[in-house]
C-alpha positions in Angstrom: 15.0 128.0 -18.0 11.4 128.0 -17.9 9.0 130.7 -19.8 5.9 131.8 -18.2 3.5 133.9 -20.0 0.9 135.6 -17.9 -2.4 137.3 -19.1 -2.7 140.5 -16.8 -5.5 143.0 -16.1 -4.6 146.8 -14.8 -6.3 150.2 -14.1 -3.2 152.1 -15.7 -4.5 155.6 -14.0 -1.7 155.5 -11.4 1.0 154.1 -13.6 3.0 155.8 -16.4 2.3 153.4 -18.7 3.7 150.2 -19.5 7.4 150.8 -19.9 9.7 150.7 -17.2 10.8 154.5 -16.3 13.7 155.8 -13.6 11.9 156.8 -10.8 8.4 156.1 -11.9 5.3 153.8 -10.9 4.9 151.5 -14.6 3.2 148.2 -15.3 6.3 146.8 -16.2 8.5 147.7 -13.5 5.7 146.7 -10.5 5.8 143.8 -11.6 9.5 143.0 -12.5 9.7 143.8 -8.7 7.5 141.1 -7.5 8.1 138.7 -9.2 12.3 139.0 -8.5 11.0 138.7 -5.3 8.9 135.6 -5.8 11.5 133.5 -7.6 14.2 135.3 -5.6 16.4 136.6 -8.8 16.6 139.4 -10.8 13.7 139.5 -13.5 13.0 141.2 -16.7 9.2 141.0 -17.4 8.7 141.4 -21.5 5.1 143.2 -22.7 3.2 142.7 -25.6 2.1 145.9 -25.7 3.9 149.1 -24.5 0.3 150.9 -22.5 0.9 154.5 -22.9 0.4 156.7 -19.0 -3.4 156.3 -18.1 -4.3 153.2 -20.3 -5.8 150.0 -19.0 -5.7 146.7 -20.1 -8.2 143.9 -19.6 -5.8 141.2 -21.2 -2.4 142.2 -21.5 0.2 139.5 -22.2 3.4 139.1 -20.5 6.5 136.4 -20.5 9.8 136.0 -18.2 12.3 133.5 -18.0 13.1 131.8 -14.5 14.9 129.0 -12.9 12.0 128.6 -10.1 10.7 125.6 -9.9 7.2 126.8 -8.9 4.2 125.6 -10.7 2.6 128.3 -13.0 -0.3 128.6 -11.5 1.4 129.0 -7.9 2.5 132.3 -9.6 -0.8 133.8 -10.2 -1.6 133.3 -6.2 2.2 134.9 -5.5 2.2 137.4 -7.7 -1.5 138.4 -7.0 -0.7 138.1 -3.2 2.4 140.7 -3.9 1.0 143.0 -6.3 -1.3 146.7 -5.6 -5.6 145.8 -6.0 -4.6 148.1 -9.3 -2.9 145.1 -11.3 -4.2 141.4 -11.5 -2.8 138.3 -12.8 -5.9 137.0 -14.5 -3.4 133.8 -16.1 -0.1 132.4 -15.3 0.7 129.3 -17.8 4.2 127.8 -18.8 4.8 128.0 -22.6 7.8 126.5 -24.5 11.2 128.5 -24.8 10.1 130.0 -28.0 7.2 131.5 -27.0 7.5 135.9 -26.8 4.5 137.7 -25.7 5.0 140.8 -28.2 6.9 138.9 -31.2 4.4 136.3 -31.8 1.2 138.1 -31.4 -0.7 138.0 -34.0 -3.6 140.6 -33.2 -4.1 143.1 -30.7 -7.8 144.7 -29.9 -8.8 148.0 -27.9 -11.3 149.3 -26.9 -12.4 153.3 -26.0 -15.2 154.4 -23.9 -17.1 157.8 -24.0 -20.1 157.5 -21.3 -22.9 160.3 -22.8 -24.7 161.0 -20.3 -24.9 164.2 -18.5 -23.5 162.9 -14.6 -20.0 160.7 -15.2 -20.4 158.2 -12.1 -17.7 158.5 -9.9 -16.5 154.7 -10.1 -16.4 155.9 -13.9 -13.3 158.6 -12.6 -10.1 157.8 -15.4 -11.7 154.8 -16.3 -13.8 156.5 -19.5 -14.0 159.8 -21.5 -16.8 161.8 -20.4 -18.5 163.6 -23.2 -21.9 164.6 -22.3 -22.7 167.0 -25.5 -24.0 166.5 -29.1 -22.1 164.1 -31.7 -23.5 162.7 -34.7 -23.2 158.8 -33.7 -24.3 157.7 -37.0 -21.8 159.5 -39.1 -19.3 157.8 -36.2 -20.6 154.7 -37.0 -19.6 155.5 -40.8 -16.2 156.8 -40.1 -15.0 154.2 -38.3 -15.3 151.7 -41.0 -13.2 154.3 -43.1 -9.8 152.8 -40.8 -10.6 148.9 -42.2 -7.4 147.5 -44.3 -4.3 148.7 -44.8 -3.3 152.1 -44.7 -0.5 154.5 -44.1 -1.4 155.8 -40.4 1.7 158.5 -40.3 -1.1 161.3 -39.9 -3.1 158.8 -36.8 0.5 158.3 -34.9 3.0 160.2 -32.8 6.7 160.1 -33.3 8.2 156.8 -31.6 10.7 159.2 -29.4 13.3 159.1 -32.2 14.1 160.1 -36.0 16.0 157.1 -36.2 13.2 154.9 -34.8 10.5 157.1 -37.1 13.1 156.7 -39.7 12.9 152.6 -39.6 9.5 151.5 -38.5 7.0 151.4 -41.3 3.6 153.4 -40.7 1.9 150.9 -42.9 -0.6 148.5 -40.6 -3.4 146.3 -41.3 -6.6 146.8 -39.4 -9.2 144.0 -39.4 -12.6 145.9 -37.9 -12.8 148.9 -36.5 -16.5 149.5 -35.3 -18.6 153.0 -33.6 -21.9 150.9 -31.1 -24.3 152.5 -28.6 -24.5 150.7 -25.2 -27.7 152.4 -24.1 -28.1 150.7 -20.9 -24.5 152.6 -19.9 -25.5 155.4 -21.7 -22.1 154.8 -23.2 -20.3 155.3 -26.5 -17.8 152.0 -27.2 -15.2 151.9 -30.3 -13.4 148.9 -31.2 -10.8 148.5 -33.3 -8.7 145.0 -33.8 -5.4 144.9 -35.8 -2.4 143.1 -36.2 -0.6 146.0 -34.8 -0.6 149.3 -33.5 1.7 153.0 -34.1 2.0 155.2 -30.5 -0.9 156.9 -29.9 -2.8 155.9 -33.4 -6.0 154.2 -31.4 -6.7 157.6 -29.1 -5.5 160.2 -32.6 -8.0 157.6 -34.1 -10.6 158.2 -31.6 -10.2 161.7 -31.3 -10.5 162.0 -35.4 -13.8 160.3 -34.7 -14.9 162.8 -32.1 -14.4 165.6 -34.5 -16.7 163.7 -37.1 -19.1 163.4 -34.4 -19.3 167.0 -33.8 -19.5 168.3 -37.0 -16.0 169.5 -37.4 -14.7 166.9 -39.8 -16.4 165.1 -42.7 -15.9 161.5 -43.2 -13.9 162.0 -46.5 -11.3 164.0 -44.9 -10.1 160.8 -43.1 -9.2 160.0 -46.6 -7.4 163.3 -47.2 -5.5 162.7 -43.7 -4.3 159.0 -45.3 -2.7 160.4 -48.3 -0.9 163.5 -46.5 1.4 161.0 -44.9 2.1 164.2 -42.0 1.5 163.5 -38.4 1.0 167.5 -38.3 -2.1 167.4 -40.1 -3.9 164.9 -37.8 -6.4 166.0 -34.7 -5.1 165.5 -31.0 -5.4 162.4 -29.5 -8.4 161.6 -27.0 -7.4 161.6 -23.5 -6.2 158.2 -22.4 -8.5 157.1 -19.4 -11.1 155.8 -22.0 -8.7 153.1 -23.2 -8.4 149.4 -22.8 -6.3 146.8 -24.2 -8.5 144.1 -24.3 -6.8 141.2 -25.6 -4.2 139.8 -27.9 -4.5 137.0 -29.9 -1.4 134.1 -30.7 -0.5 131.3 -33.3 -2.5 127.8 -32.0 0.0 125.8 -29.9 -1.6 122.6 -31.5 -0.9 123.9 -34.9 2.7 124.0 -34.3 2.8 120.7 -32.9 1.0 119.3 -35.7 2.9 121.1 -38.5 6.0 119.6 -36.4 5.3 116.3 -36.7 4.1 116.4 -40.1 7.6 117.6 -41.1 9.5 114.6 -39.0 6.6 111.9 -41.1 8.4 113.8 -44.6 12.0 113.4 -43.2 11.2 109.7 -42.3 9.6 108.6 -45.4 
């Protein structure tokens, strides 16, 4: 069997997110369908991330398994020949069998968009959060450093869709930068925020925390307060989904691997 990862691109305002649903237009399930139909068997197309309804992605990763003899980049043609404008294969590449596009990544980094000015562009429709009035951008700036290391995110997350499955995962995740910028040229508002992993919902309950900051409602050390209640009731509503984009995900060096592997068969000879 043959594993081919692709690096996908999608405006997620039709779909219901990532996840395949009964009945209902998803990432996941579009493209299972095409590409069964390109290699000509039934296939099971595995995520990295799991795109809530509305969200985009810039750089998802994927990975299935397949018998097909065609050559990986013959799949991005296929597959983008197949597929709605709305999803793009920007990468098709074949990676060894151990390779899993959610296991192994290492980082994952989104970004949100909030265009300021007083007209939202109509090519801008679902594609950003339009939020023409006040906020304090500085104190934004400040807060959004405030999510930086490791923390207990219960009060920035949404239940998984289970008590067992809230029961087992651990809230606990490390975030590497999480940064507030002004694009004035776009008259736009970005936030970035780049972790090893993410809890449903925490990046837009994130977003929407700094929102409140930005309008005065919320100081900067209540995001402190909201850490050490450990209760999803106490956090703010999460900001609407159309500002949000997976951008990219990052993976372990393929060369490393190699390398460590042959260092090890040098020890075992020697």
């Amino acid at each position: 069997m043959r594993n081919i990862k692709l690096t996908i691109a999608y405006d997620g305002a039709e779909f219901h997110g990532w996840q395949i649903q009964p009945g209902l237009p998803t990432i996941q399930g579009t493209l299972g369908d095409v590409v069964s139909e390109v290699t000509q068997d039934k296939i099971i197309v595995h995520g990295a991330s799991r795109t809530d309804a509305g969200v985009h992605a810039l750089g998802q990763v994927a990975h299935f398994c397949t018998r097909s003899r065609l050559p990986a980049a013959e799949f991005q043609r296929a597959l983008n020949a197949l597929l709605p404008g709305t999803i793009r294969i920007v990468a098709a590449e074949e990676m060894g069998p151990d390779f899993h596009a959610r296991w192994q990544a290492q980082a994952k980094t989104y970004r949100y968009r909030i265009f300021r000015g007083s007209v939202l562009p109509p090519f801008e429709y679902r594609r950003a959060l339009h939020h023409p009035w006040p906020l304090d951008e500085q104190a934004m700036v400040a807060a959004a450093r405030e999510f930086e290391g490791e923390h207990d995110f219960t009060a920035f997350a949404a239940s998984a869709g289970s008590e067992e499955d809230d029961r087992n995962r651990s809230p606990v995740r490390v975030i590497h930068s999480s940064e507030v910028w002004r694009e004035p040229a776009r008259e736009e508002l970005a936030y970035t925020i780049r972790g090893q992993s993410f809890l449903r919902y925490m990046v837009r309950k994130i977003v929407g925390t700094l929102l409140e900051v930005g309008r005065g409602r919320m100081a900067i050390s209540d995001i402190q307060e909201l850490f050490a209640s450990h209760d999803r009731a106490c956090g703010v509503m999460p900001a609407p989904p159309d500002g949000l984009y997976l951008v990219s995900l990052e993976y372990p060096d393929p060369t490393d691997s190699l390398a460590t592997a042959s260092r090890r068969r040098s020890r075992s000879a020697s």
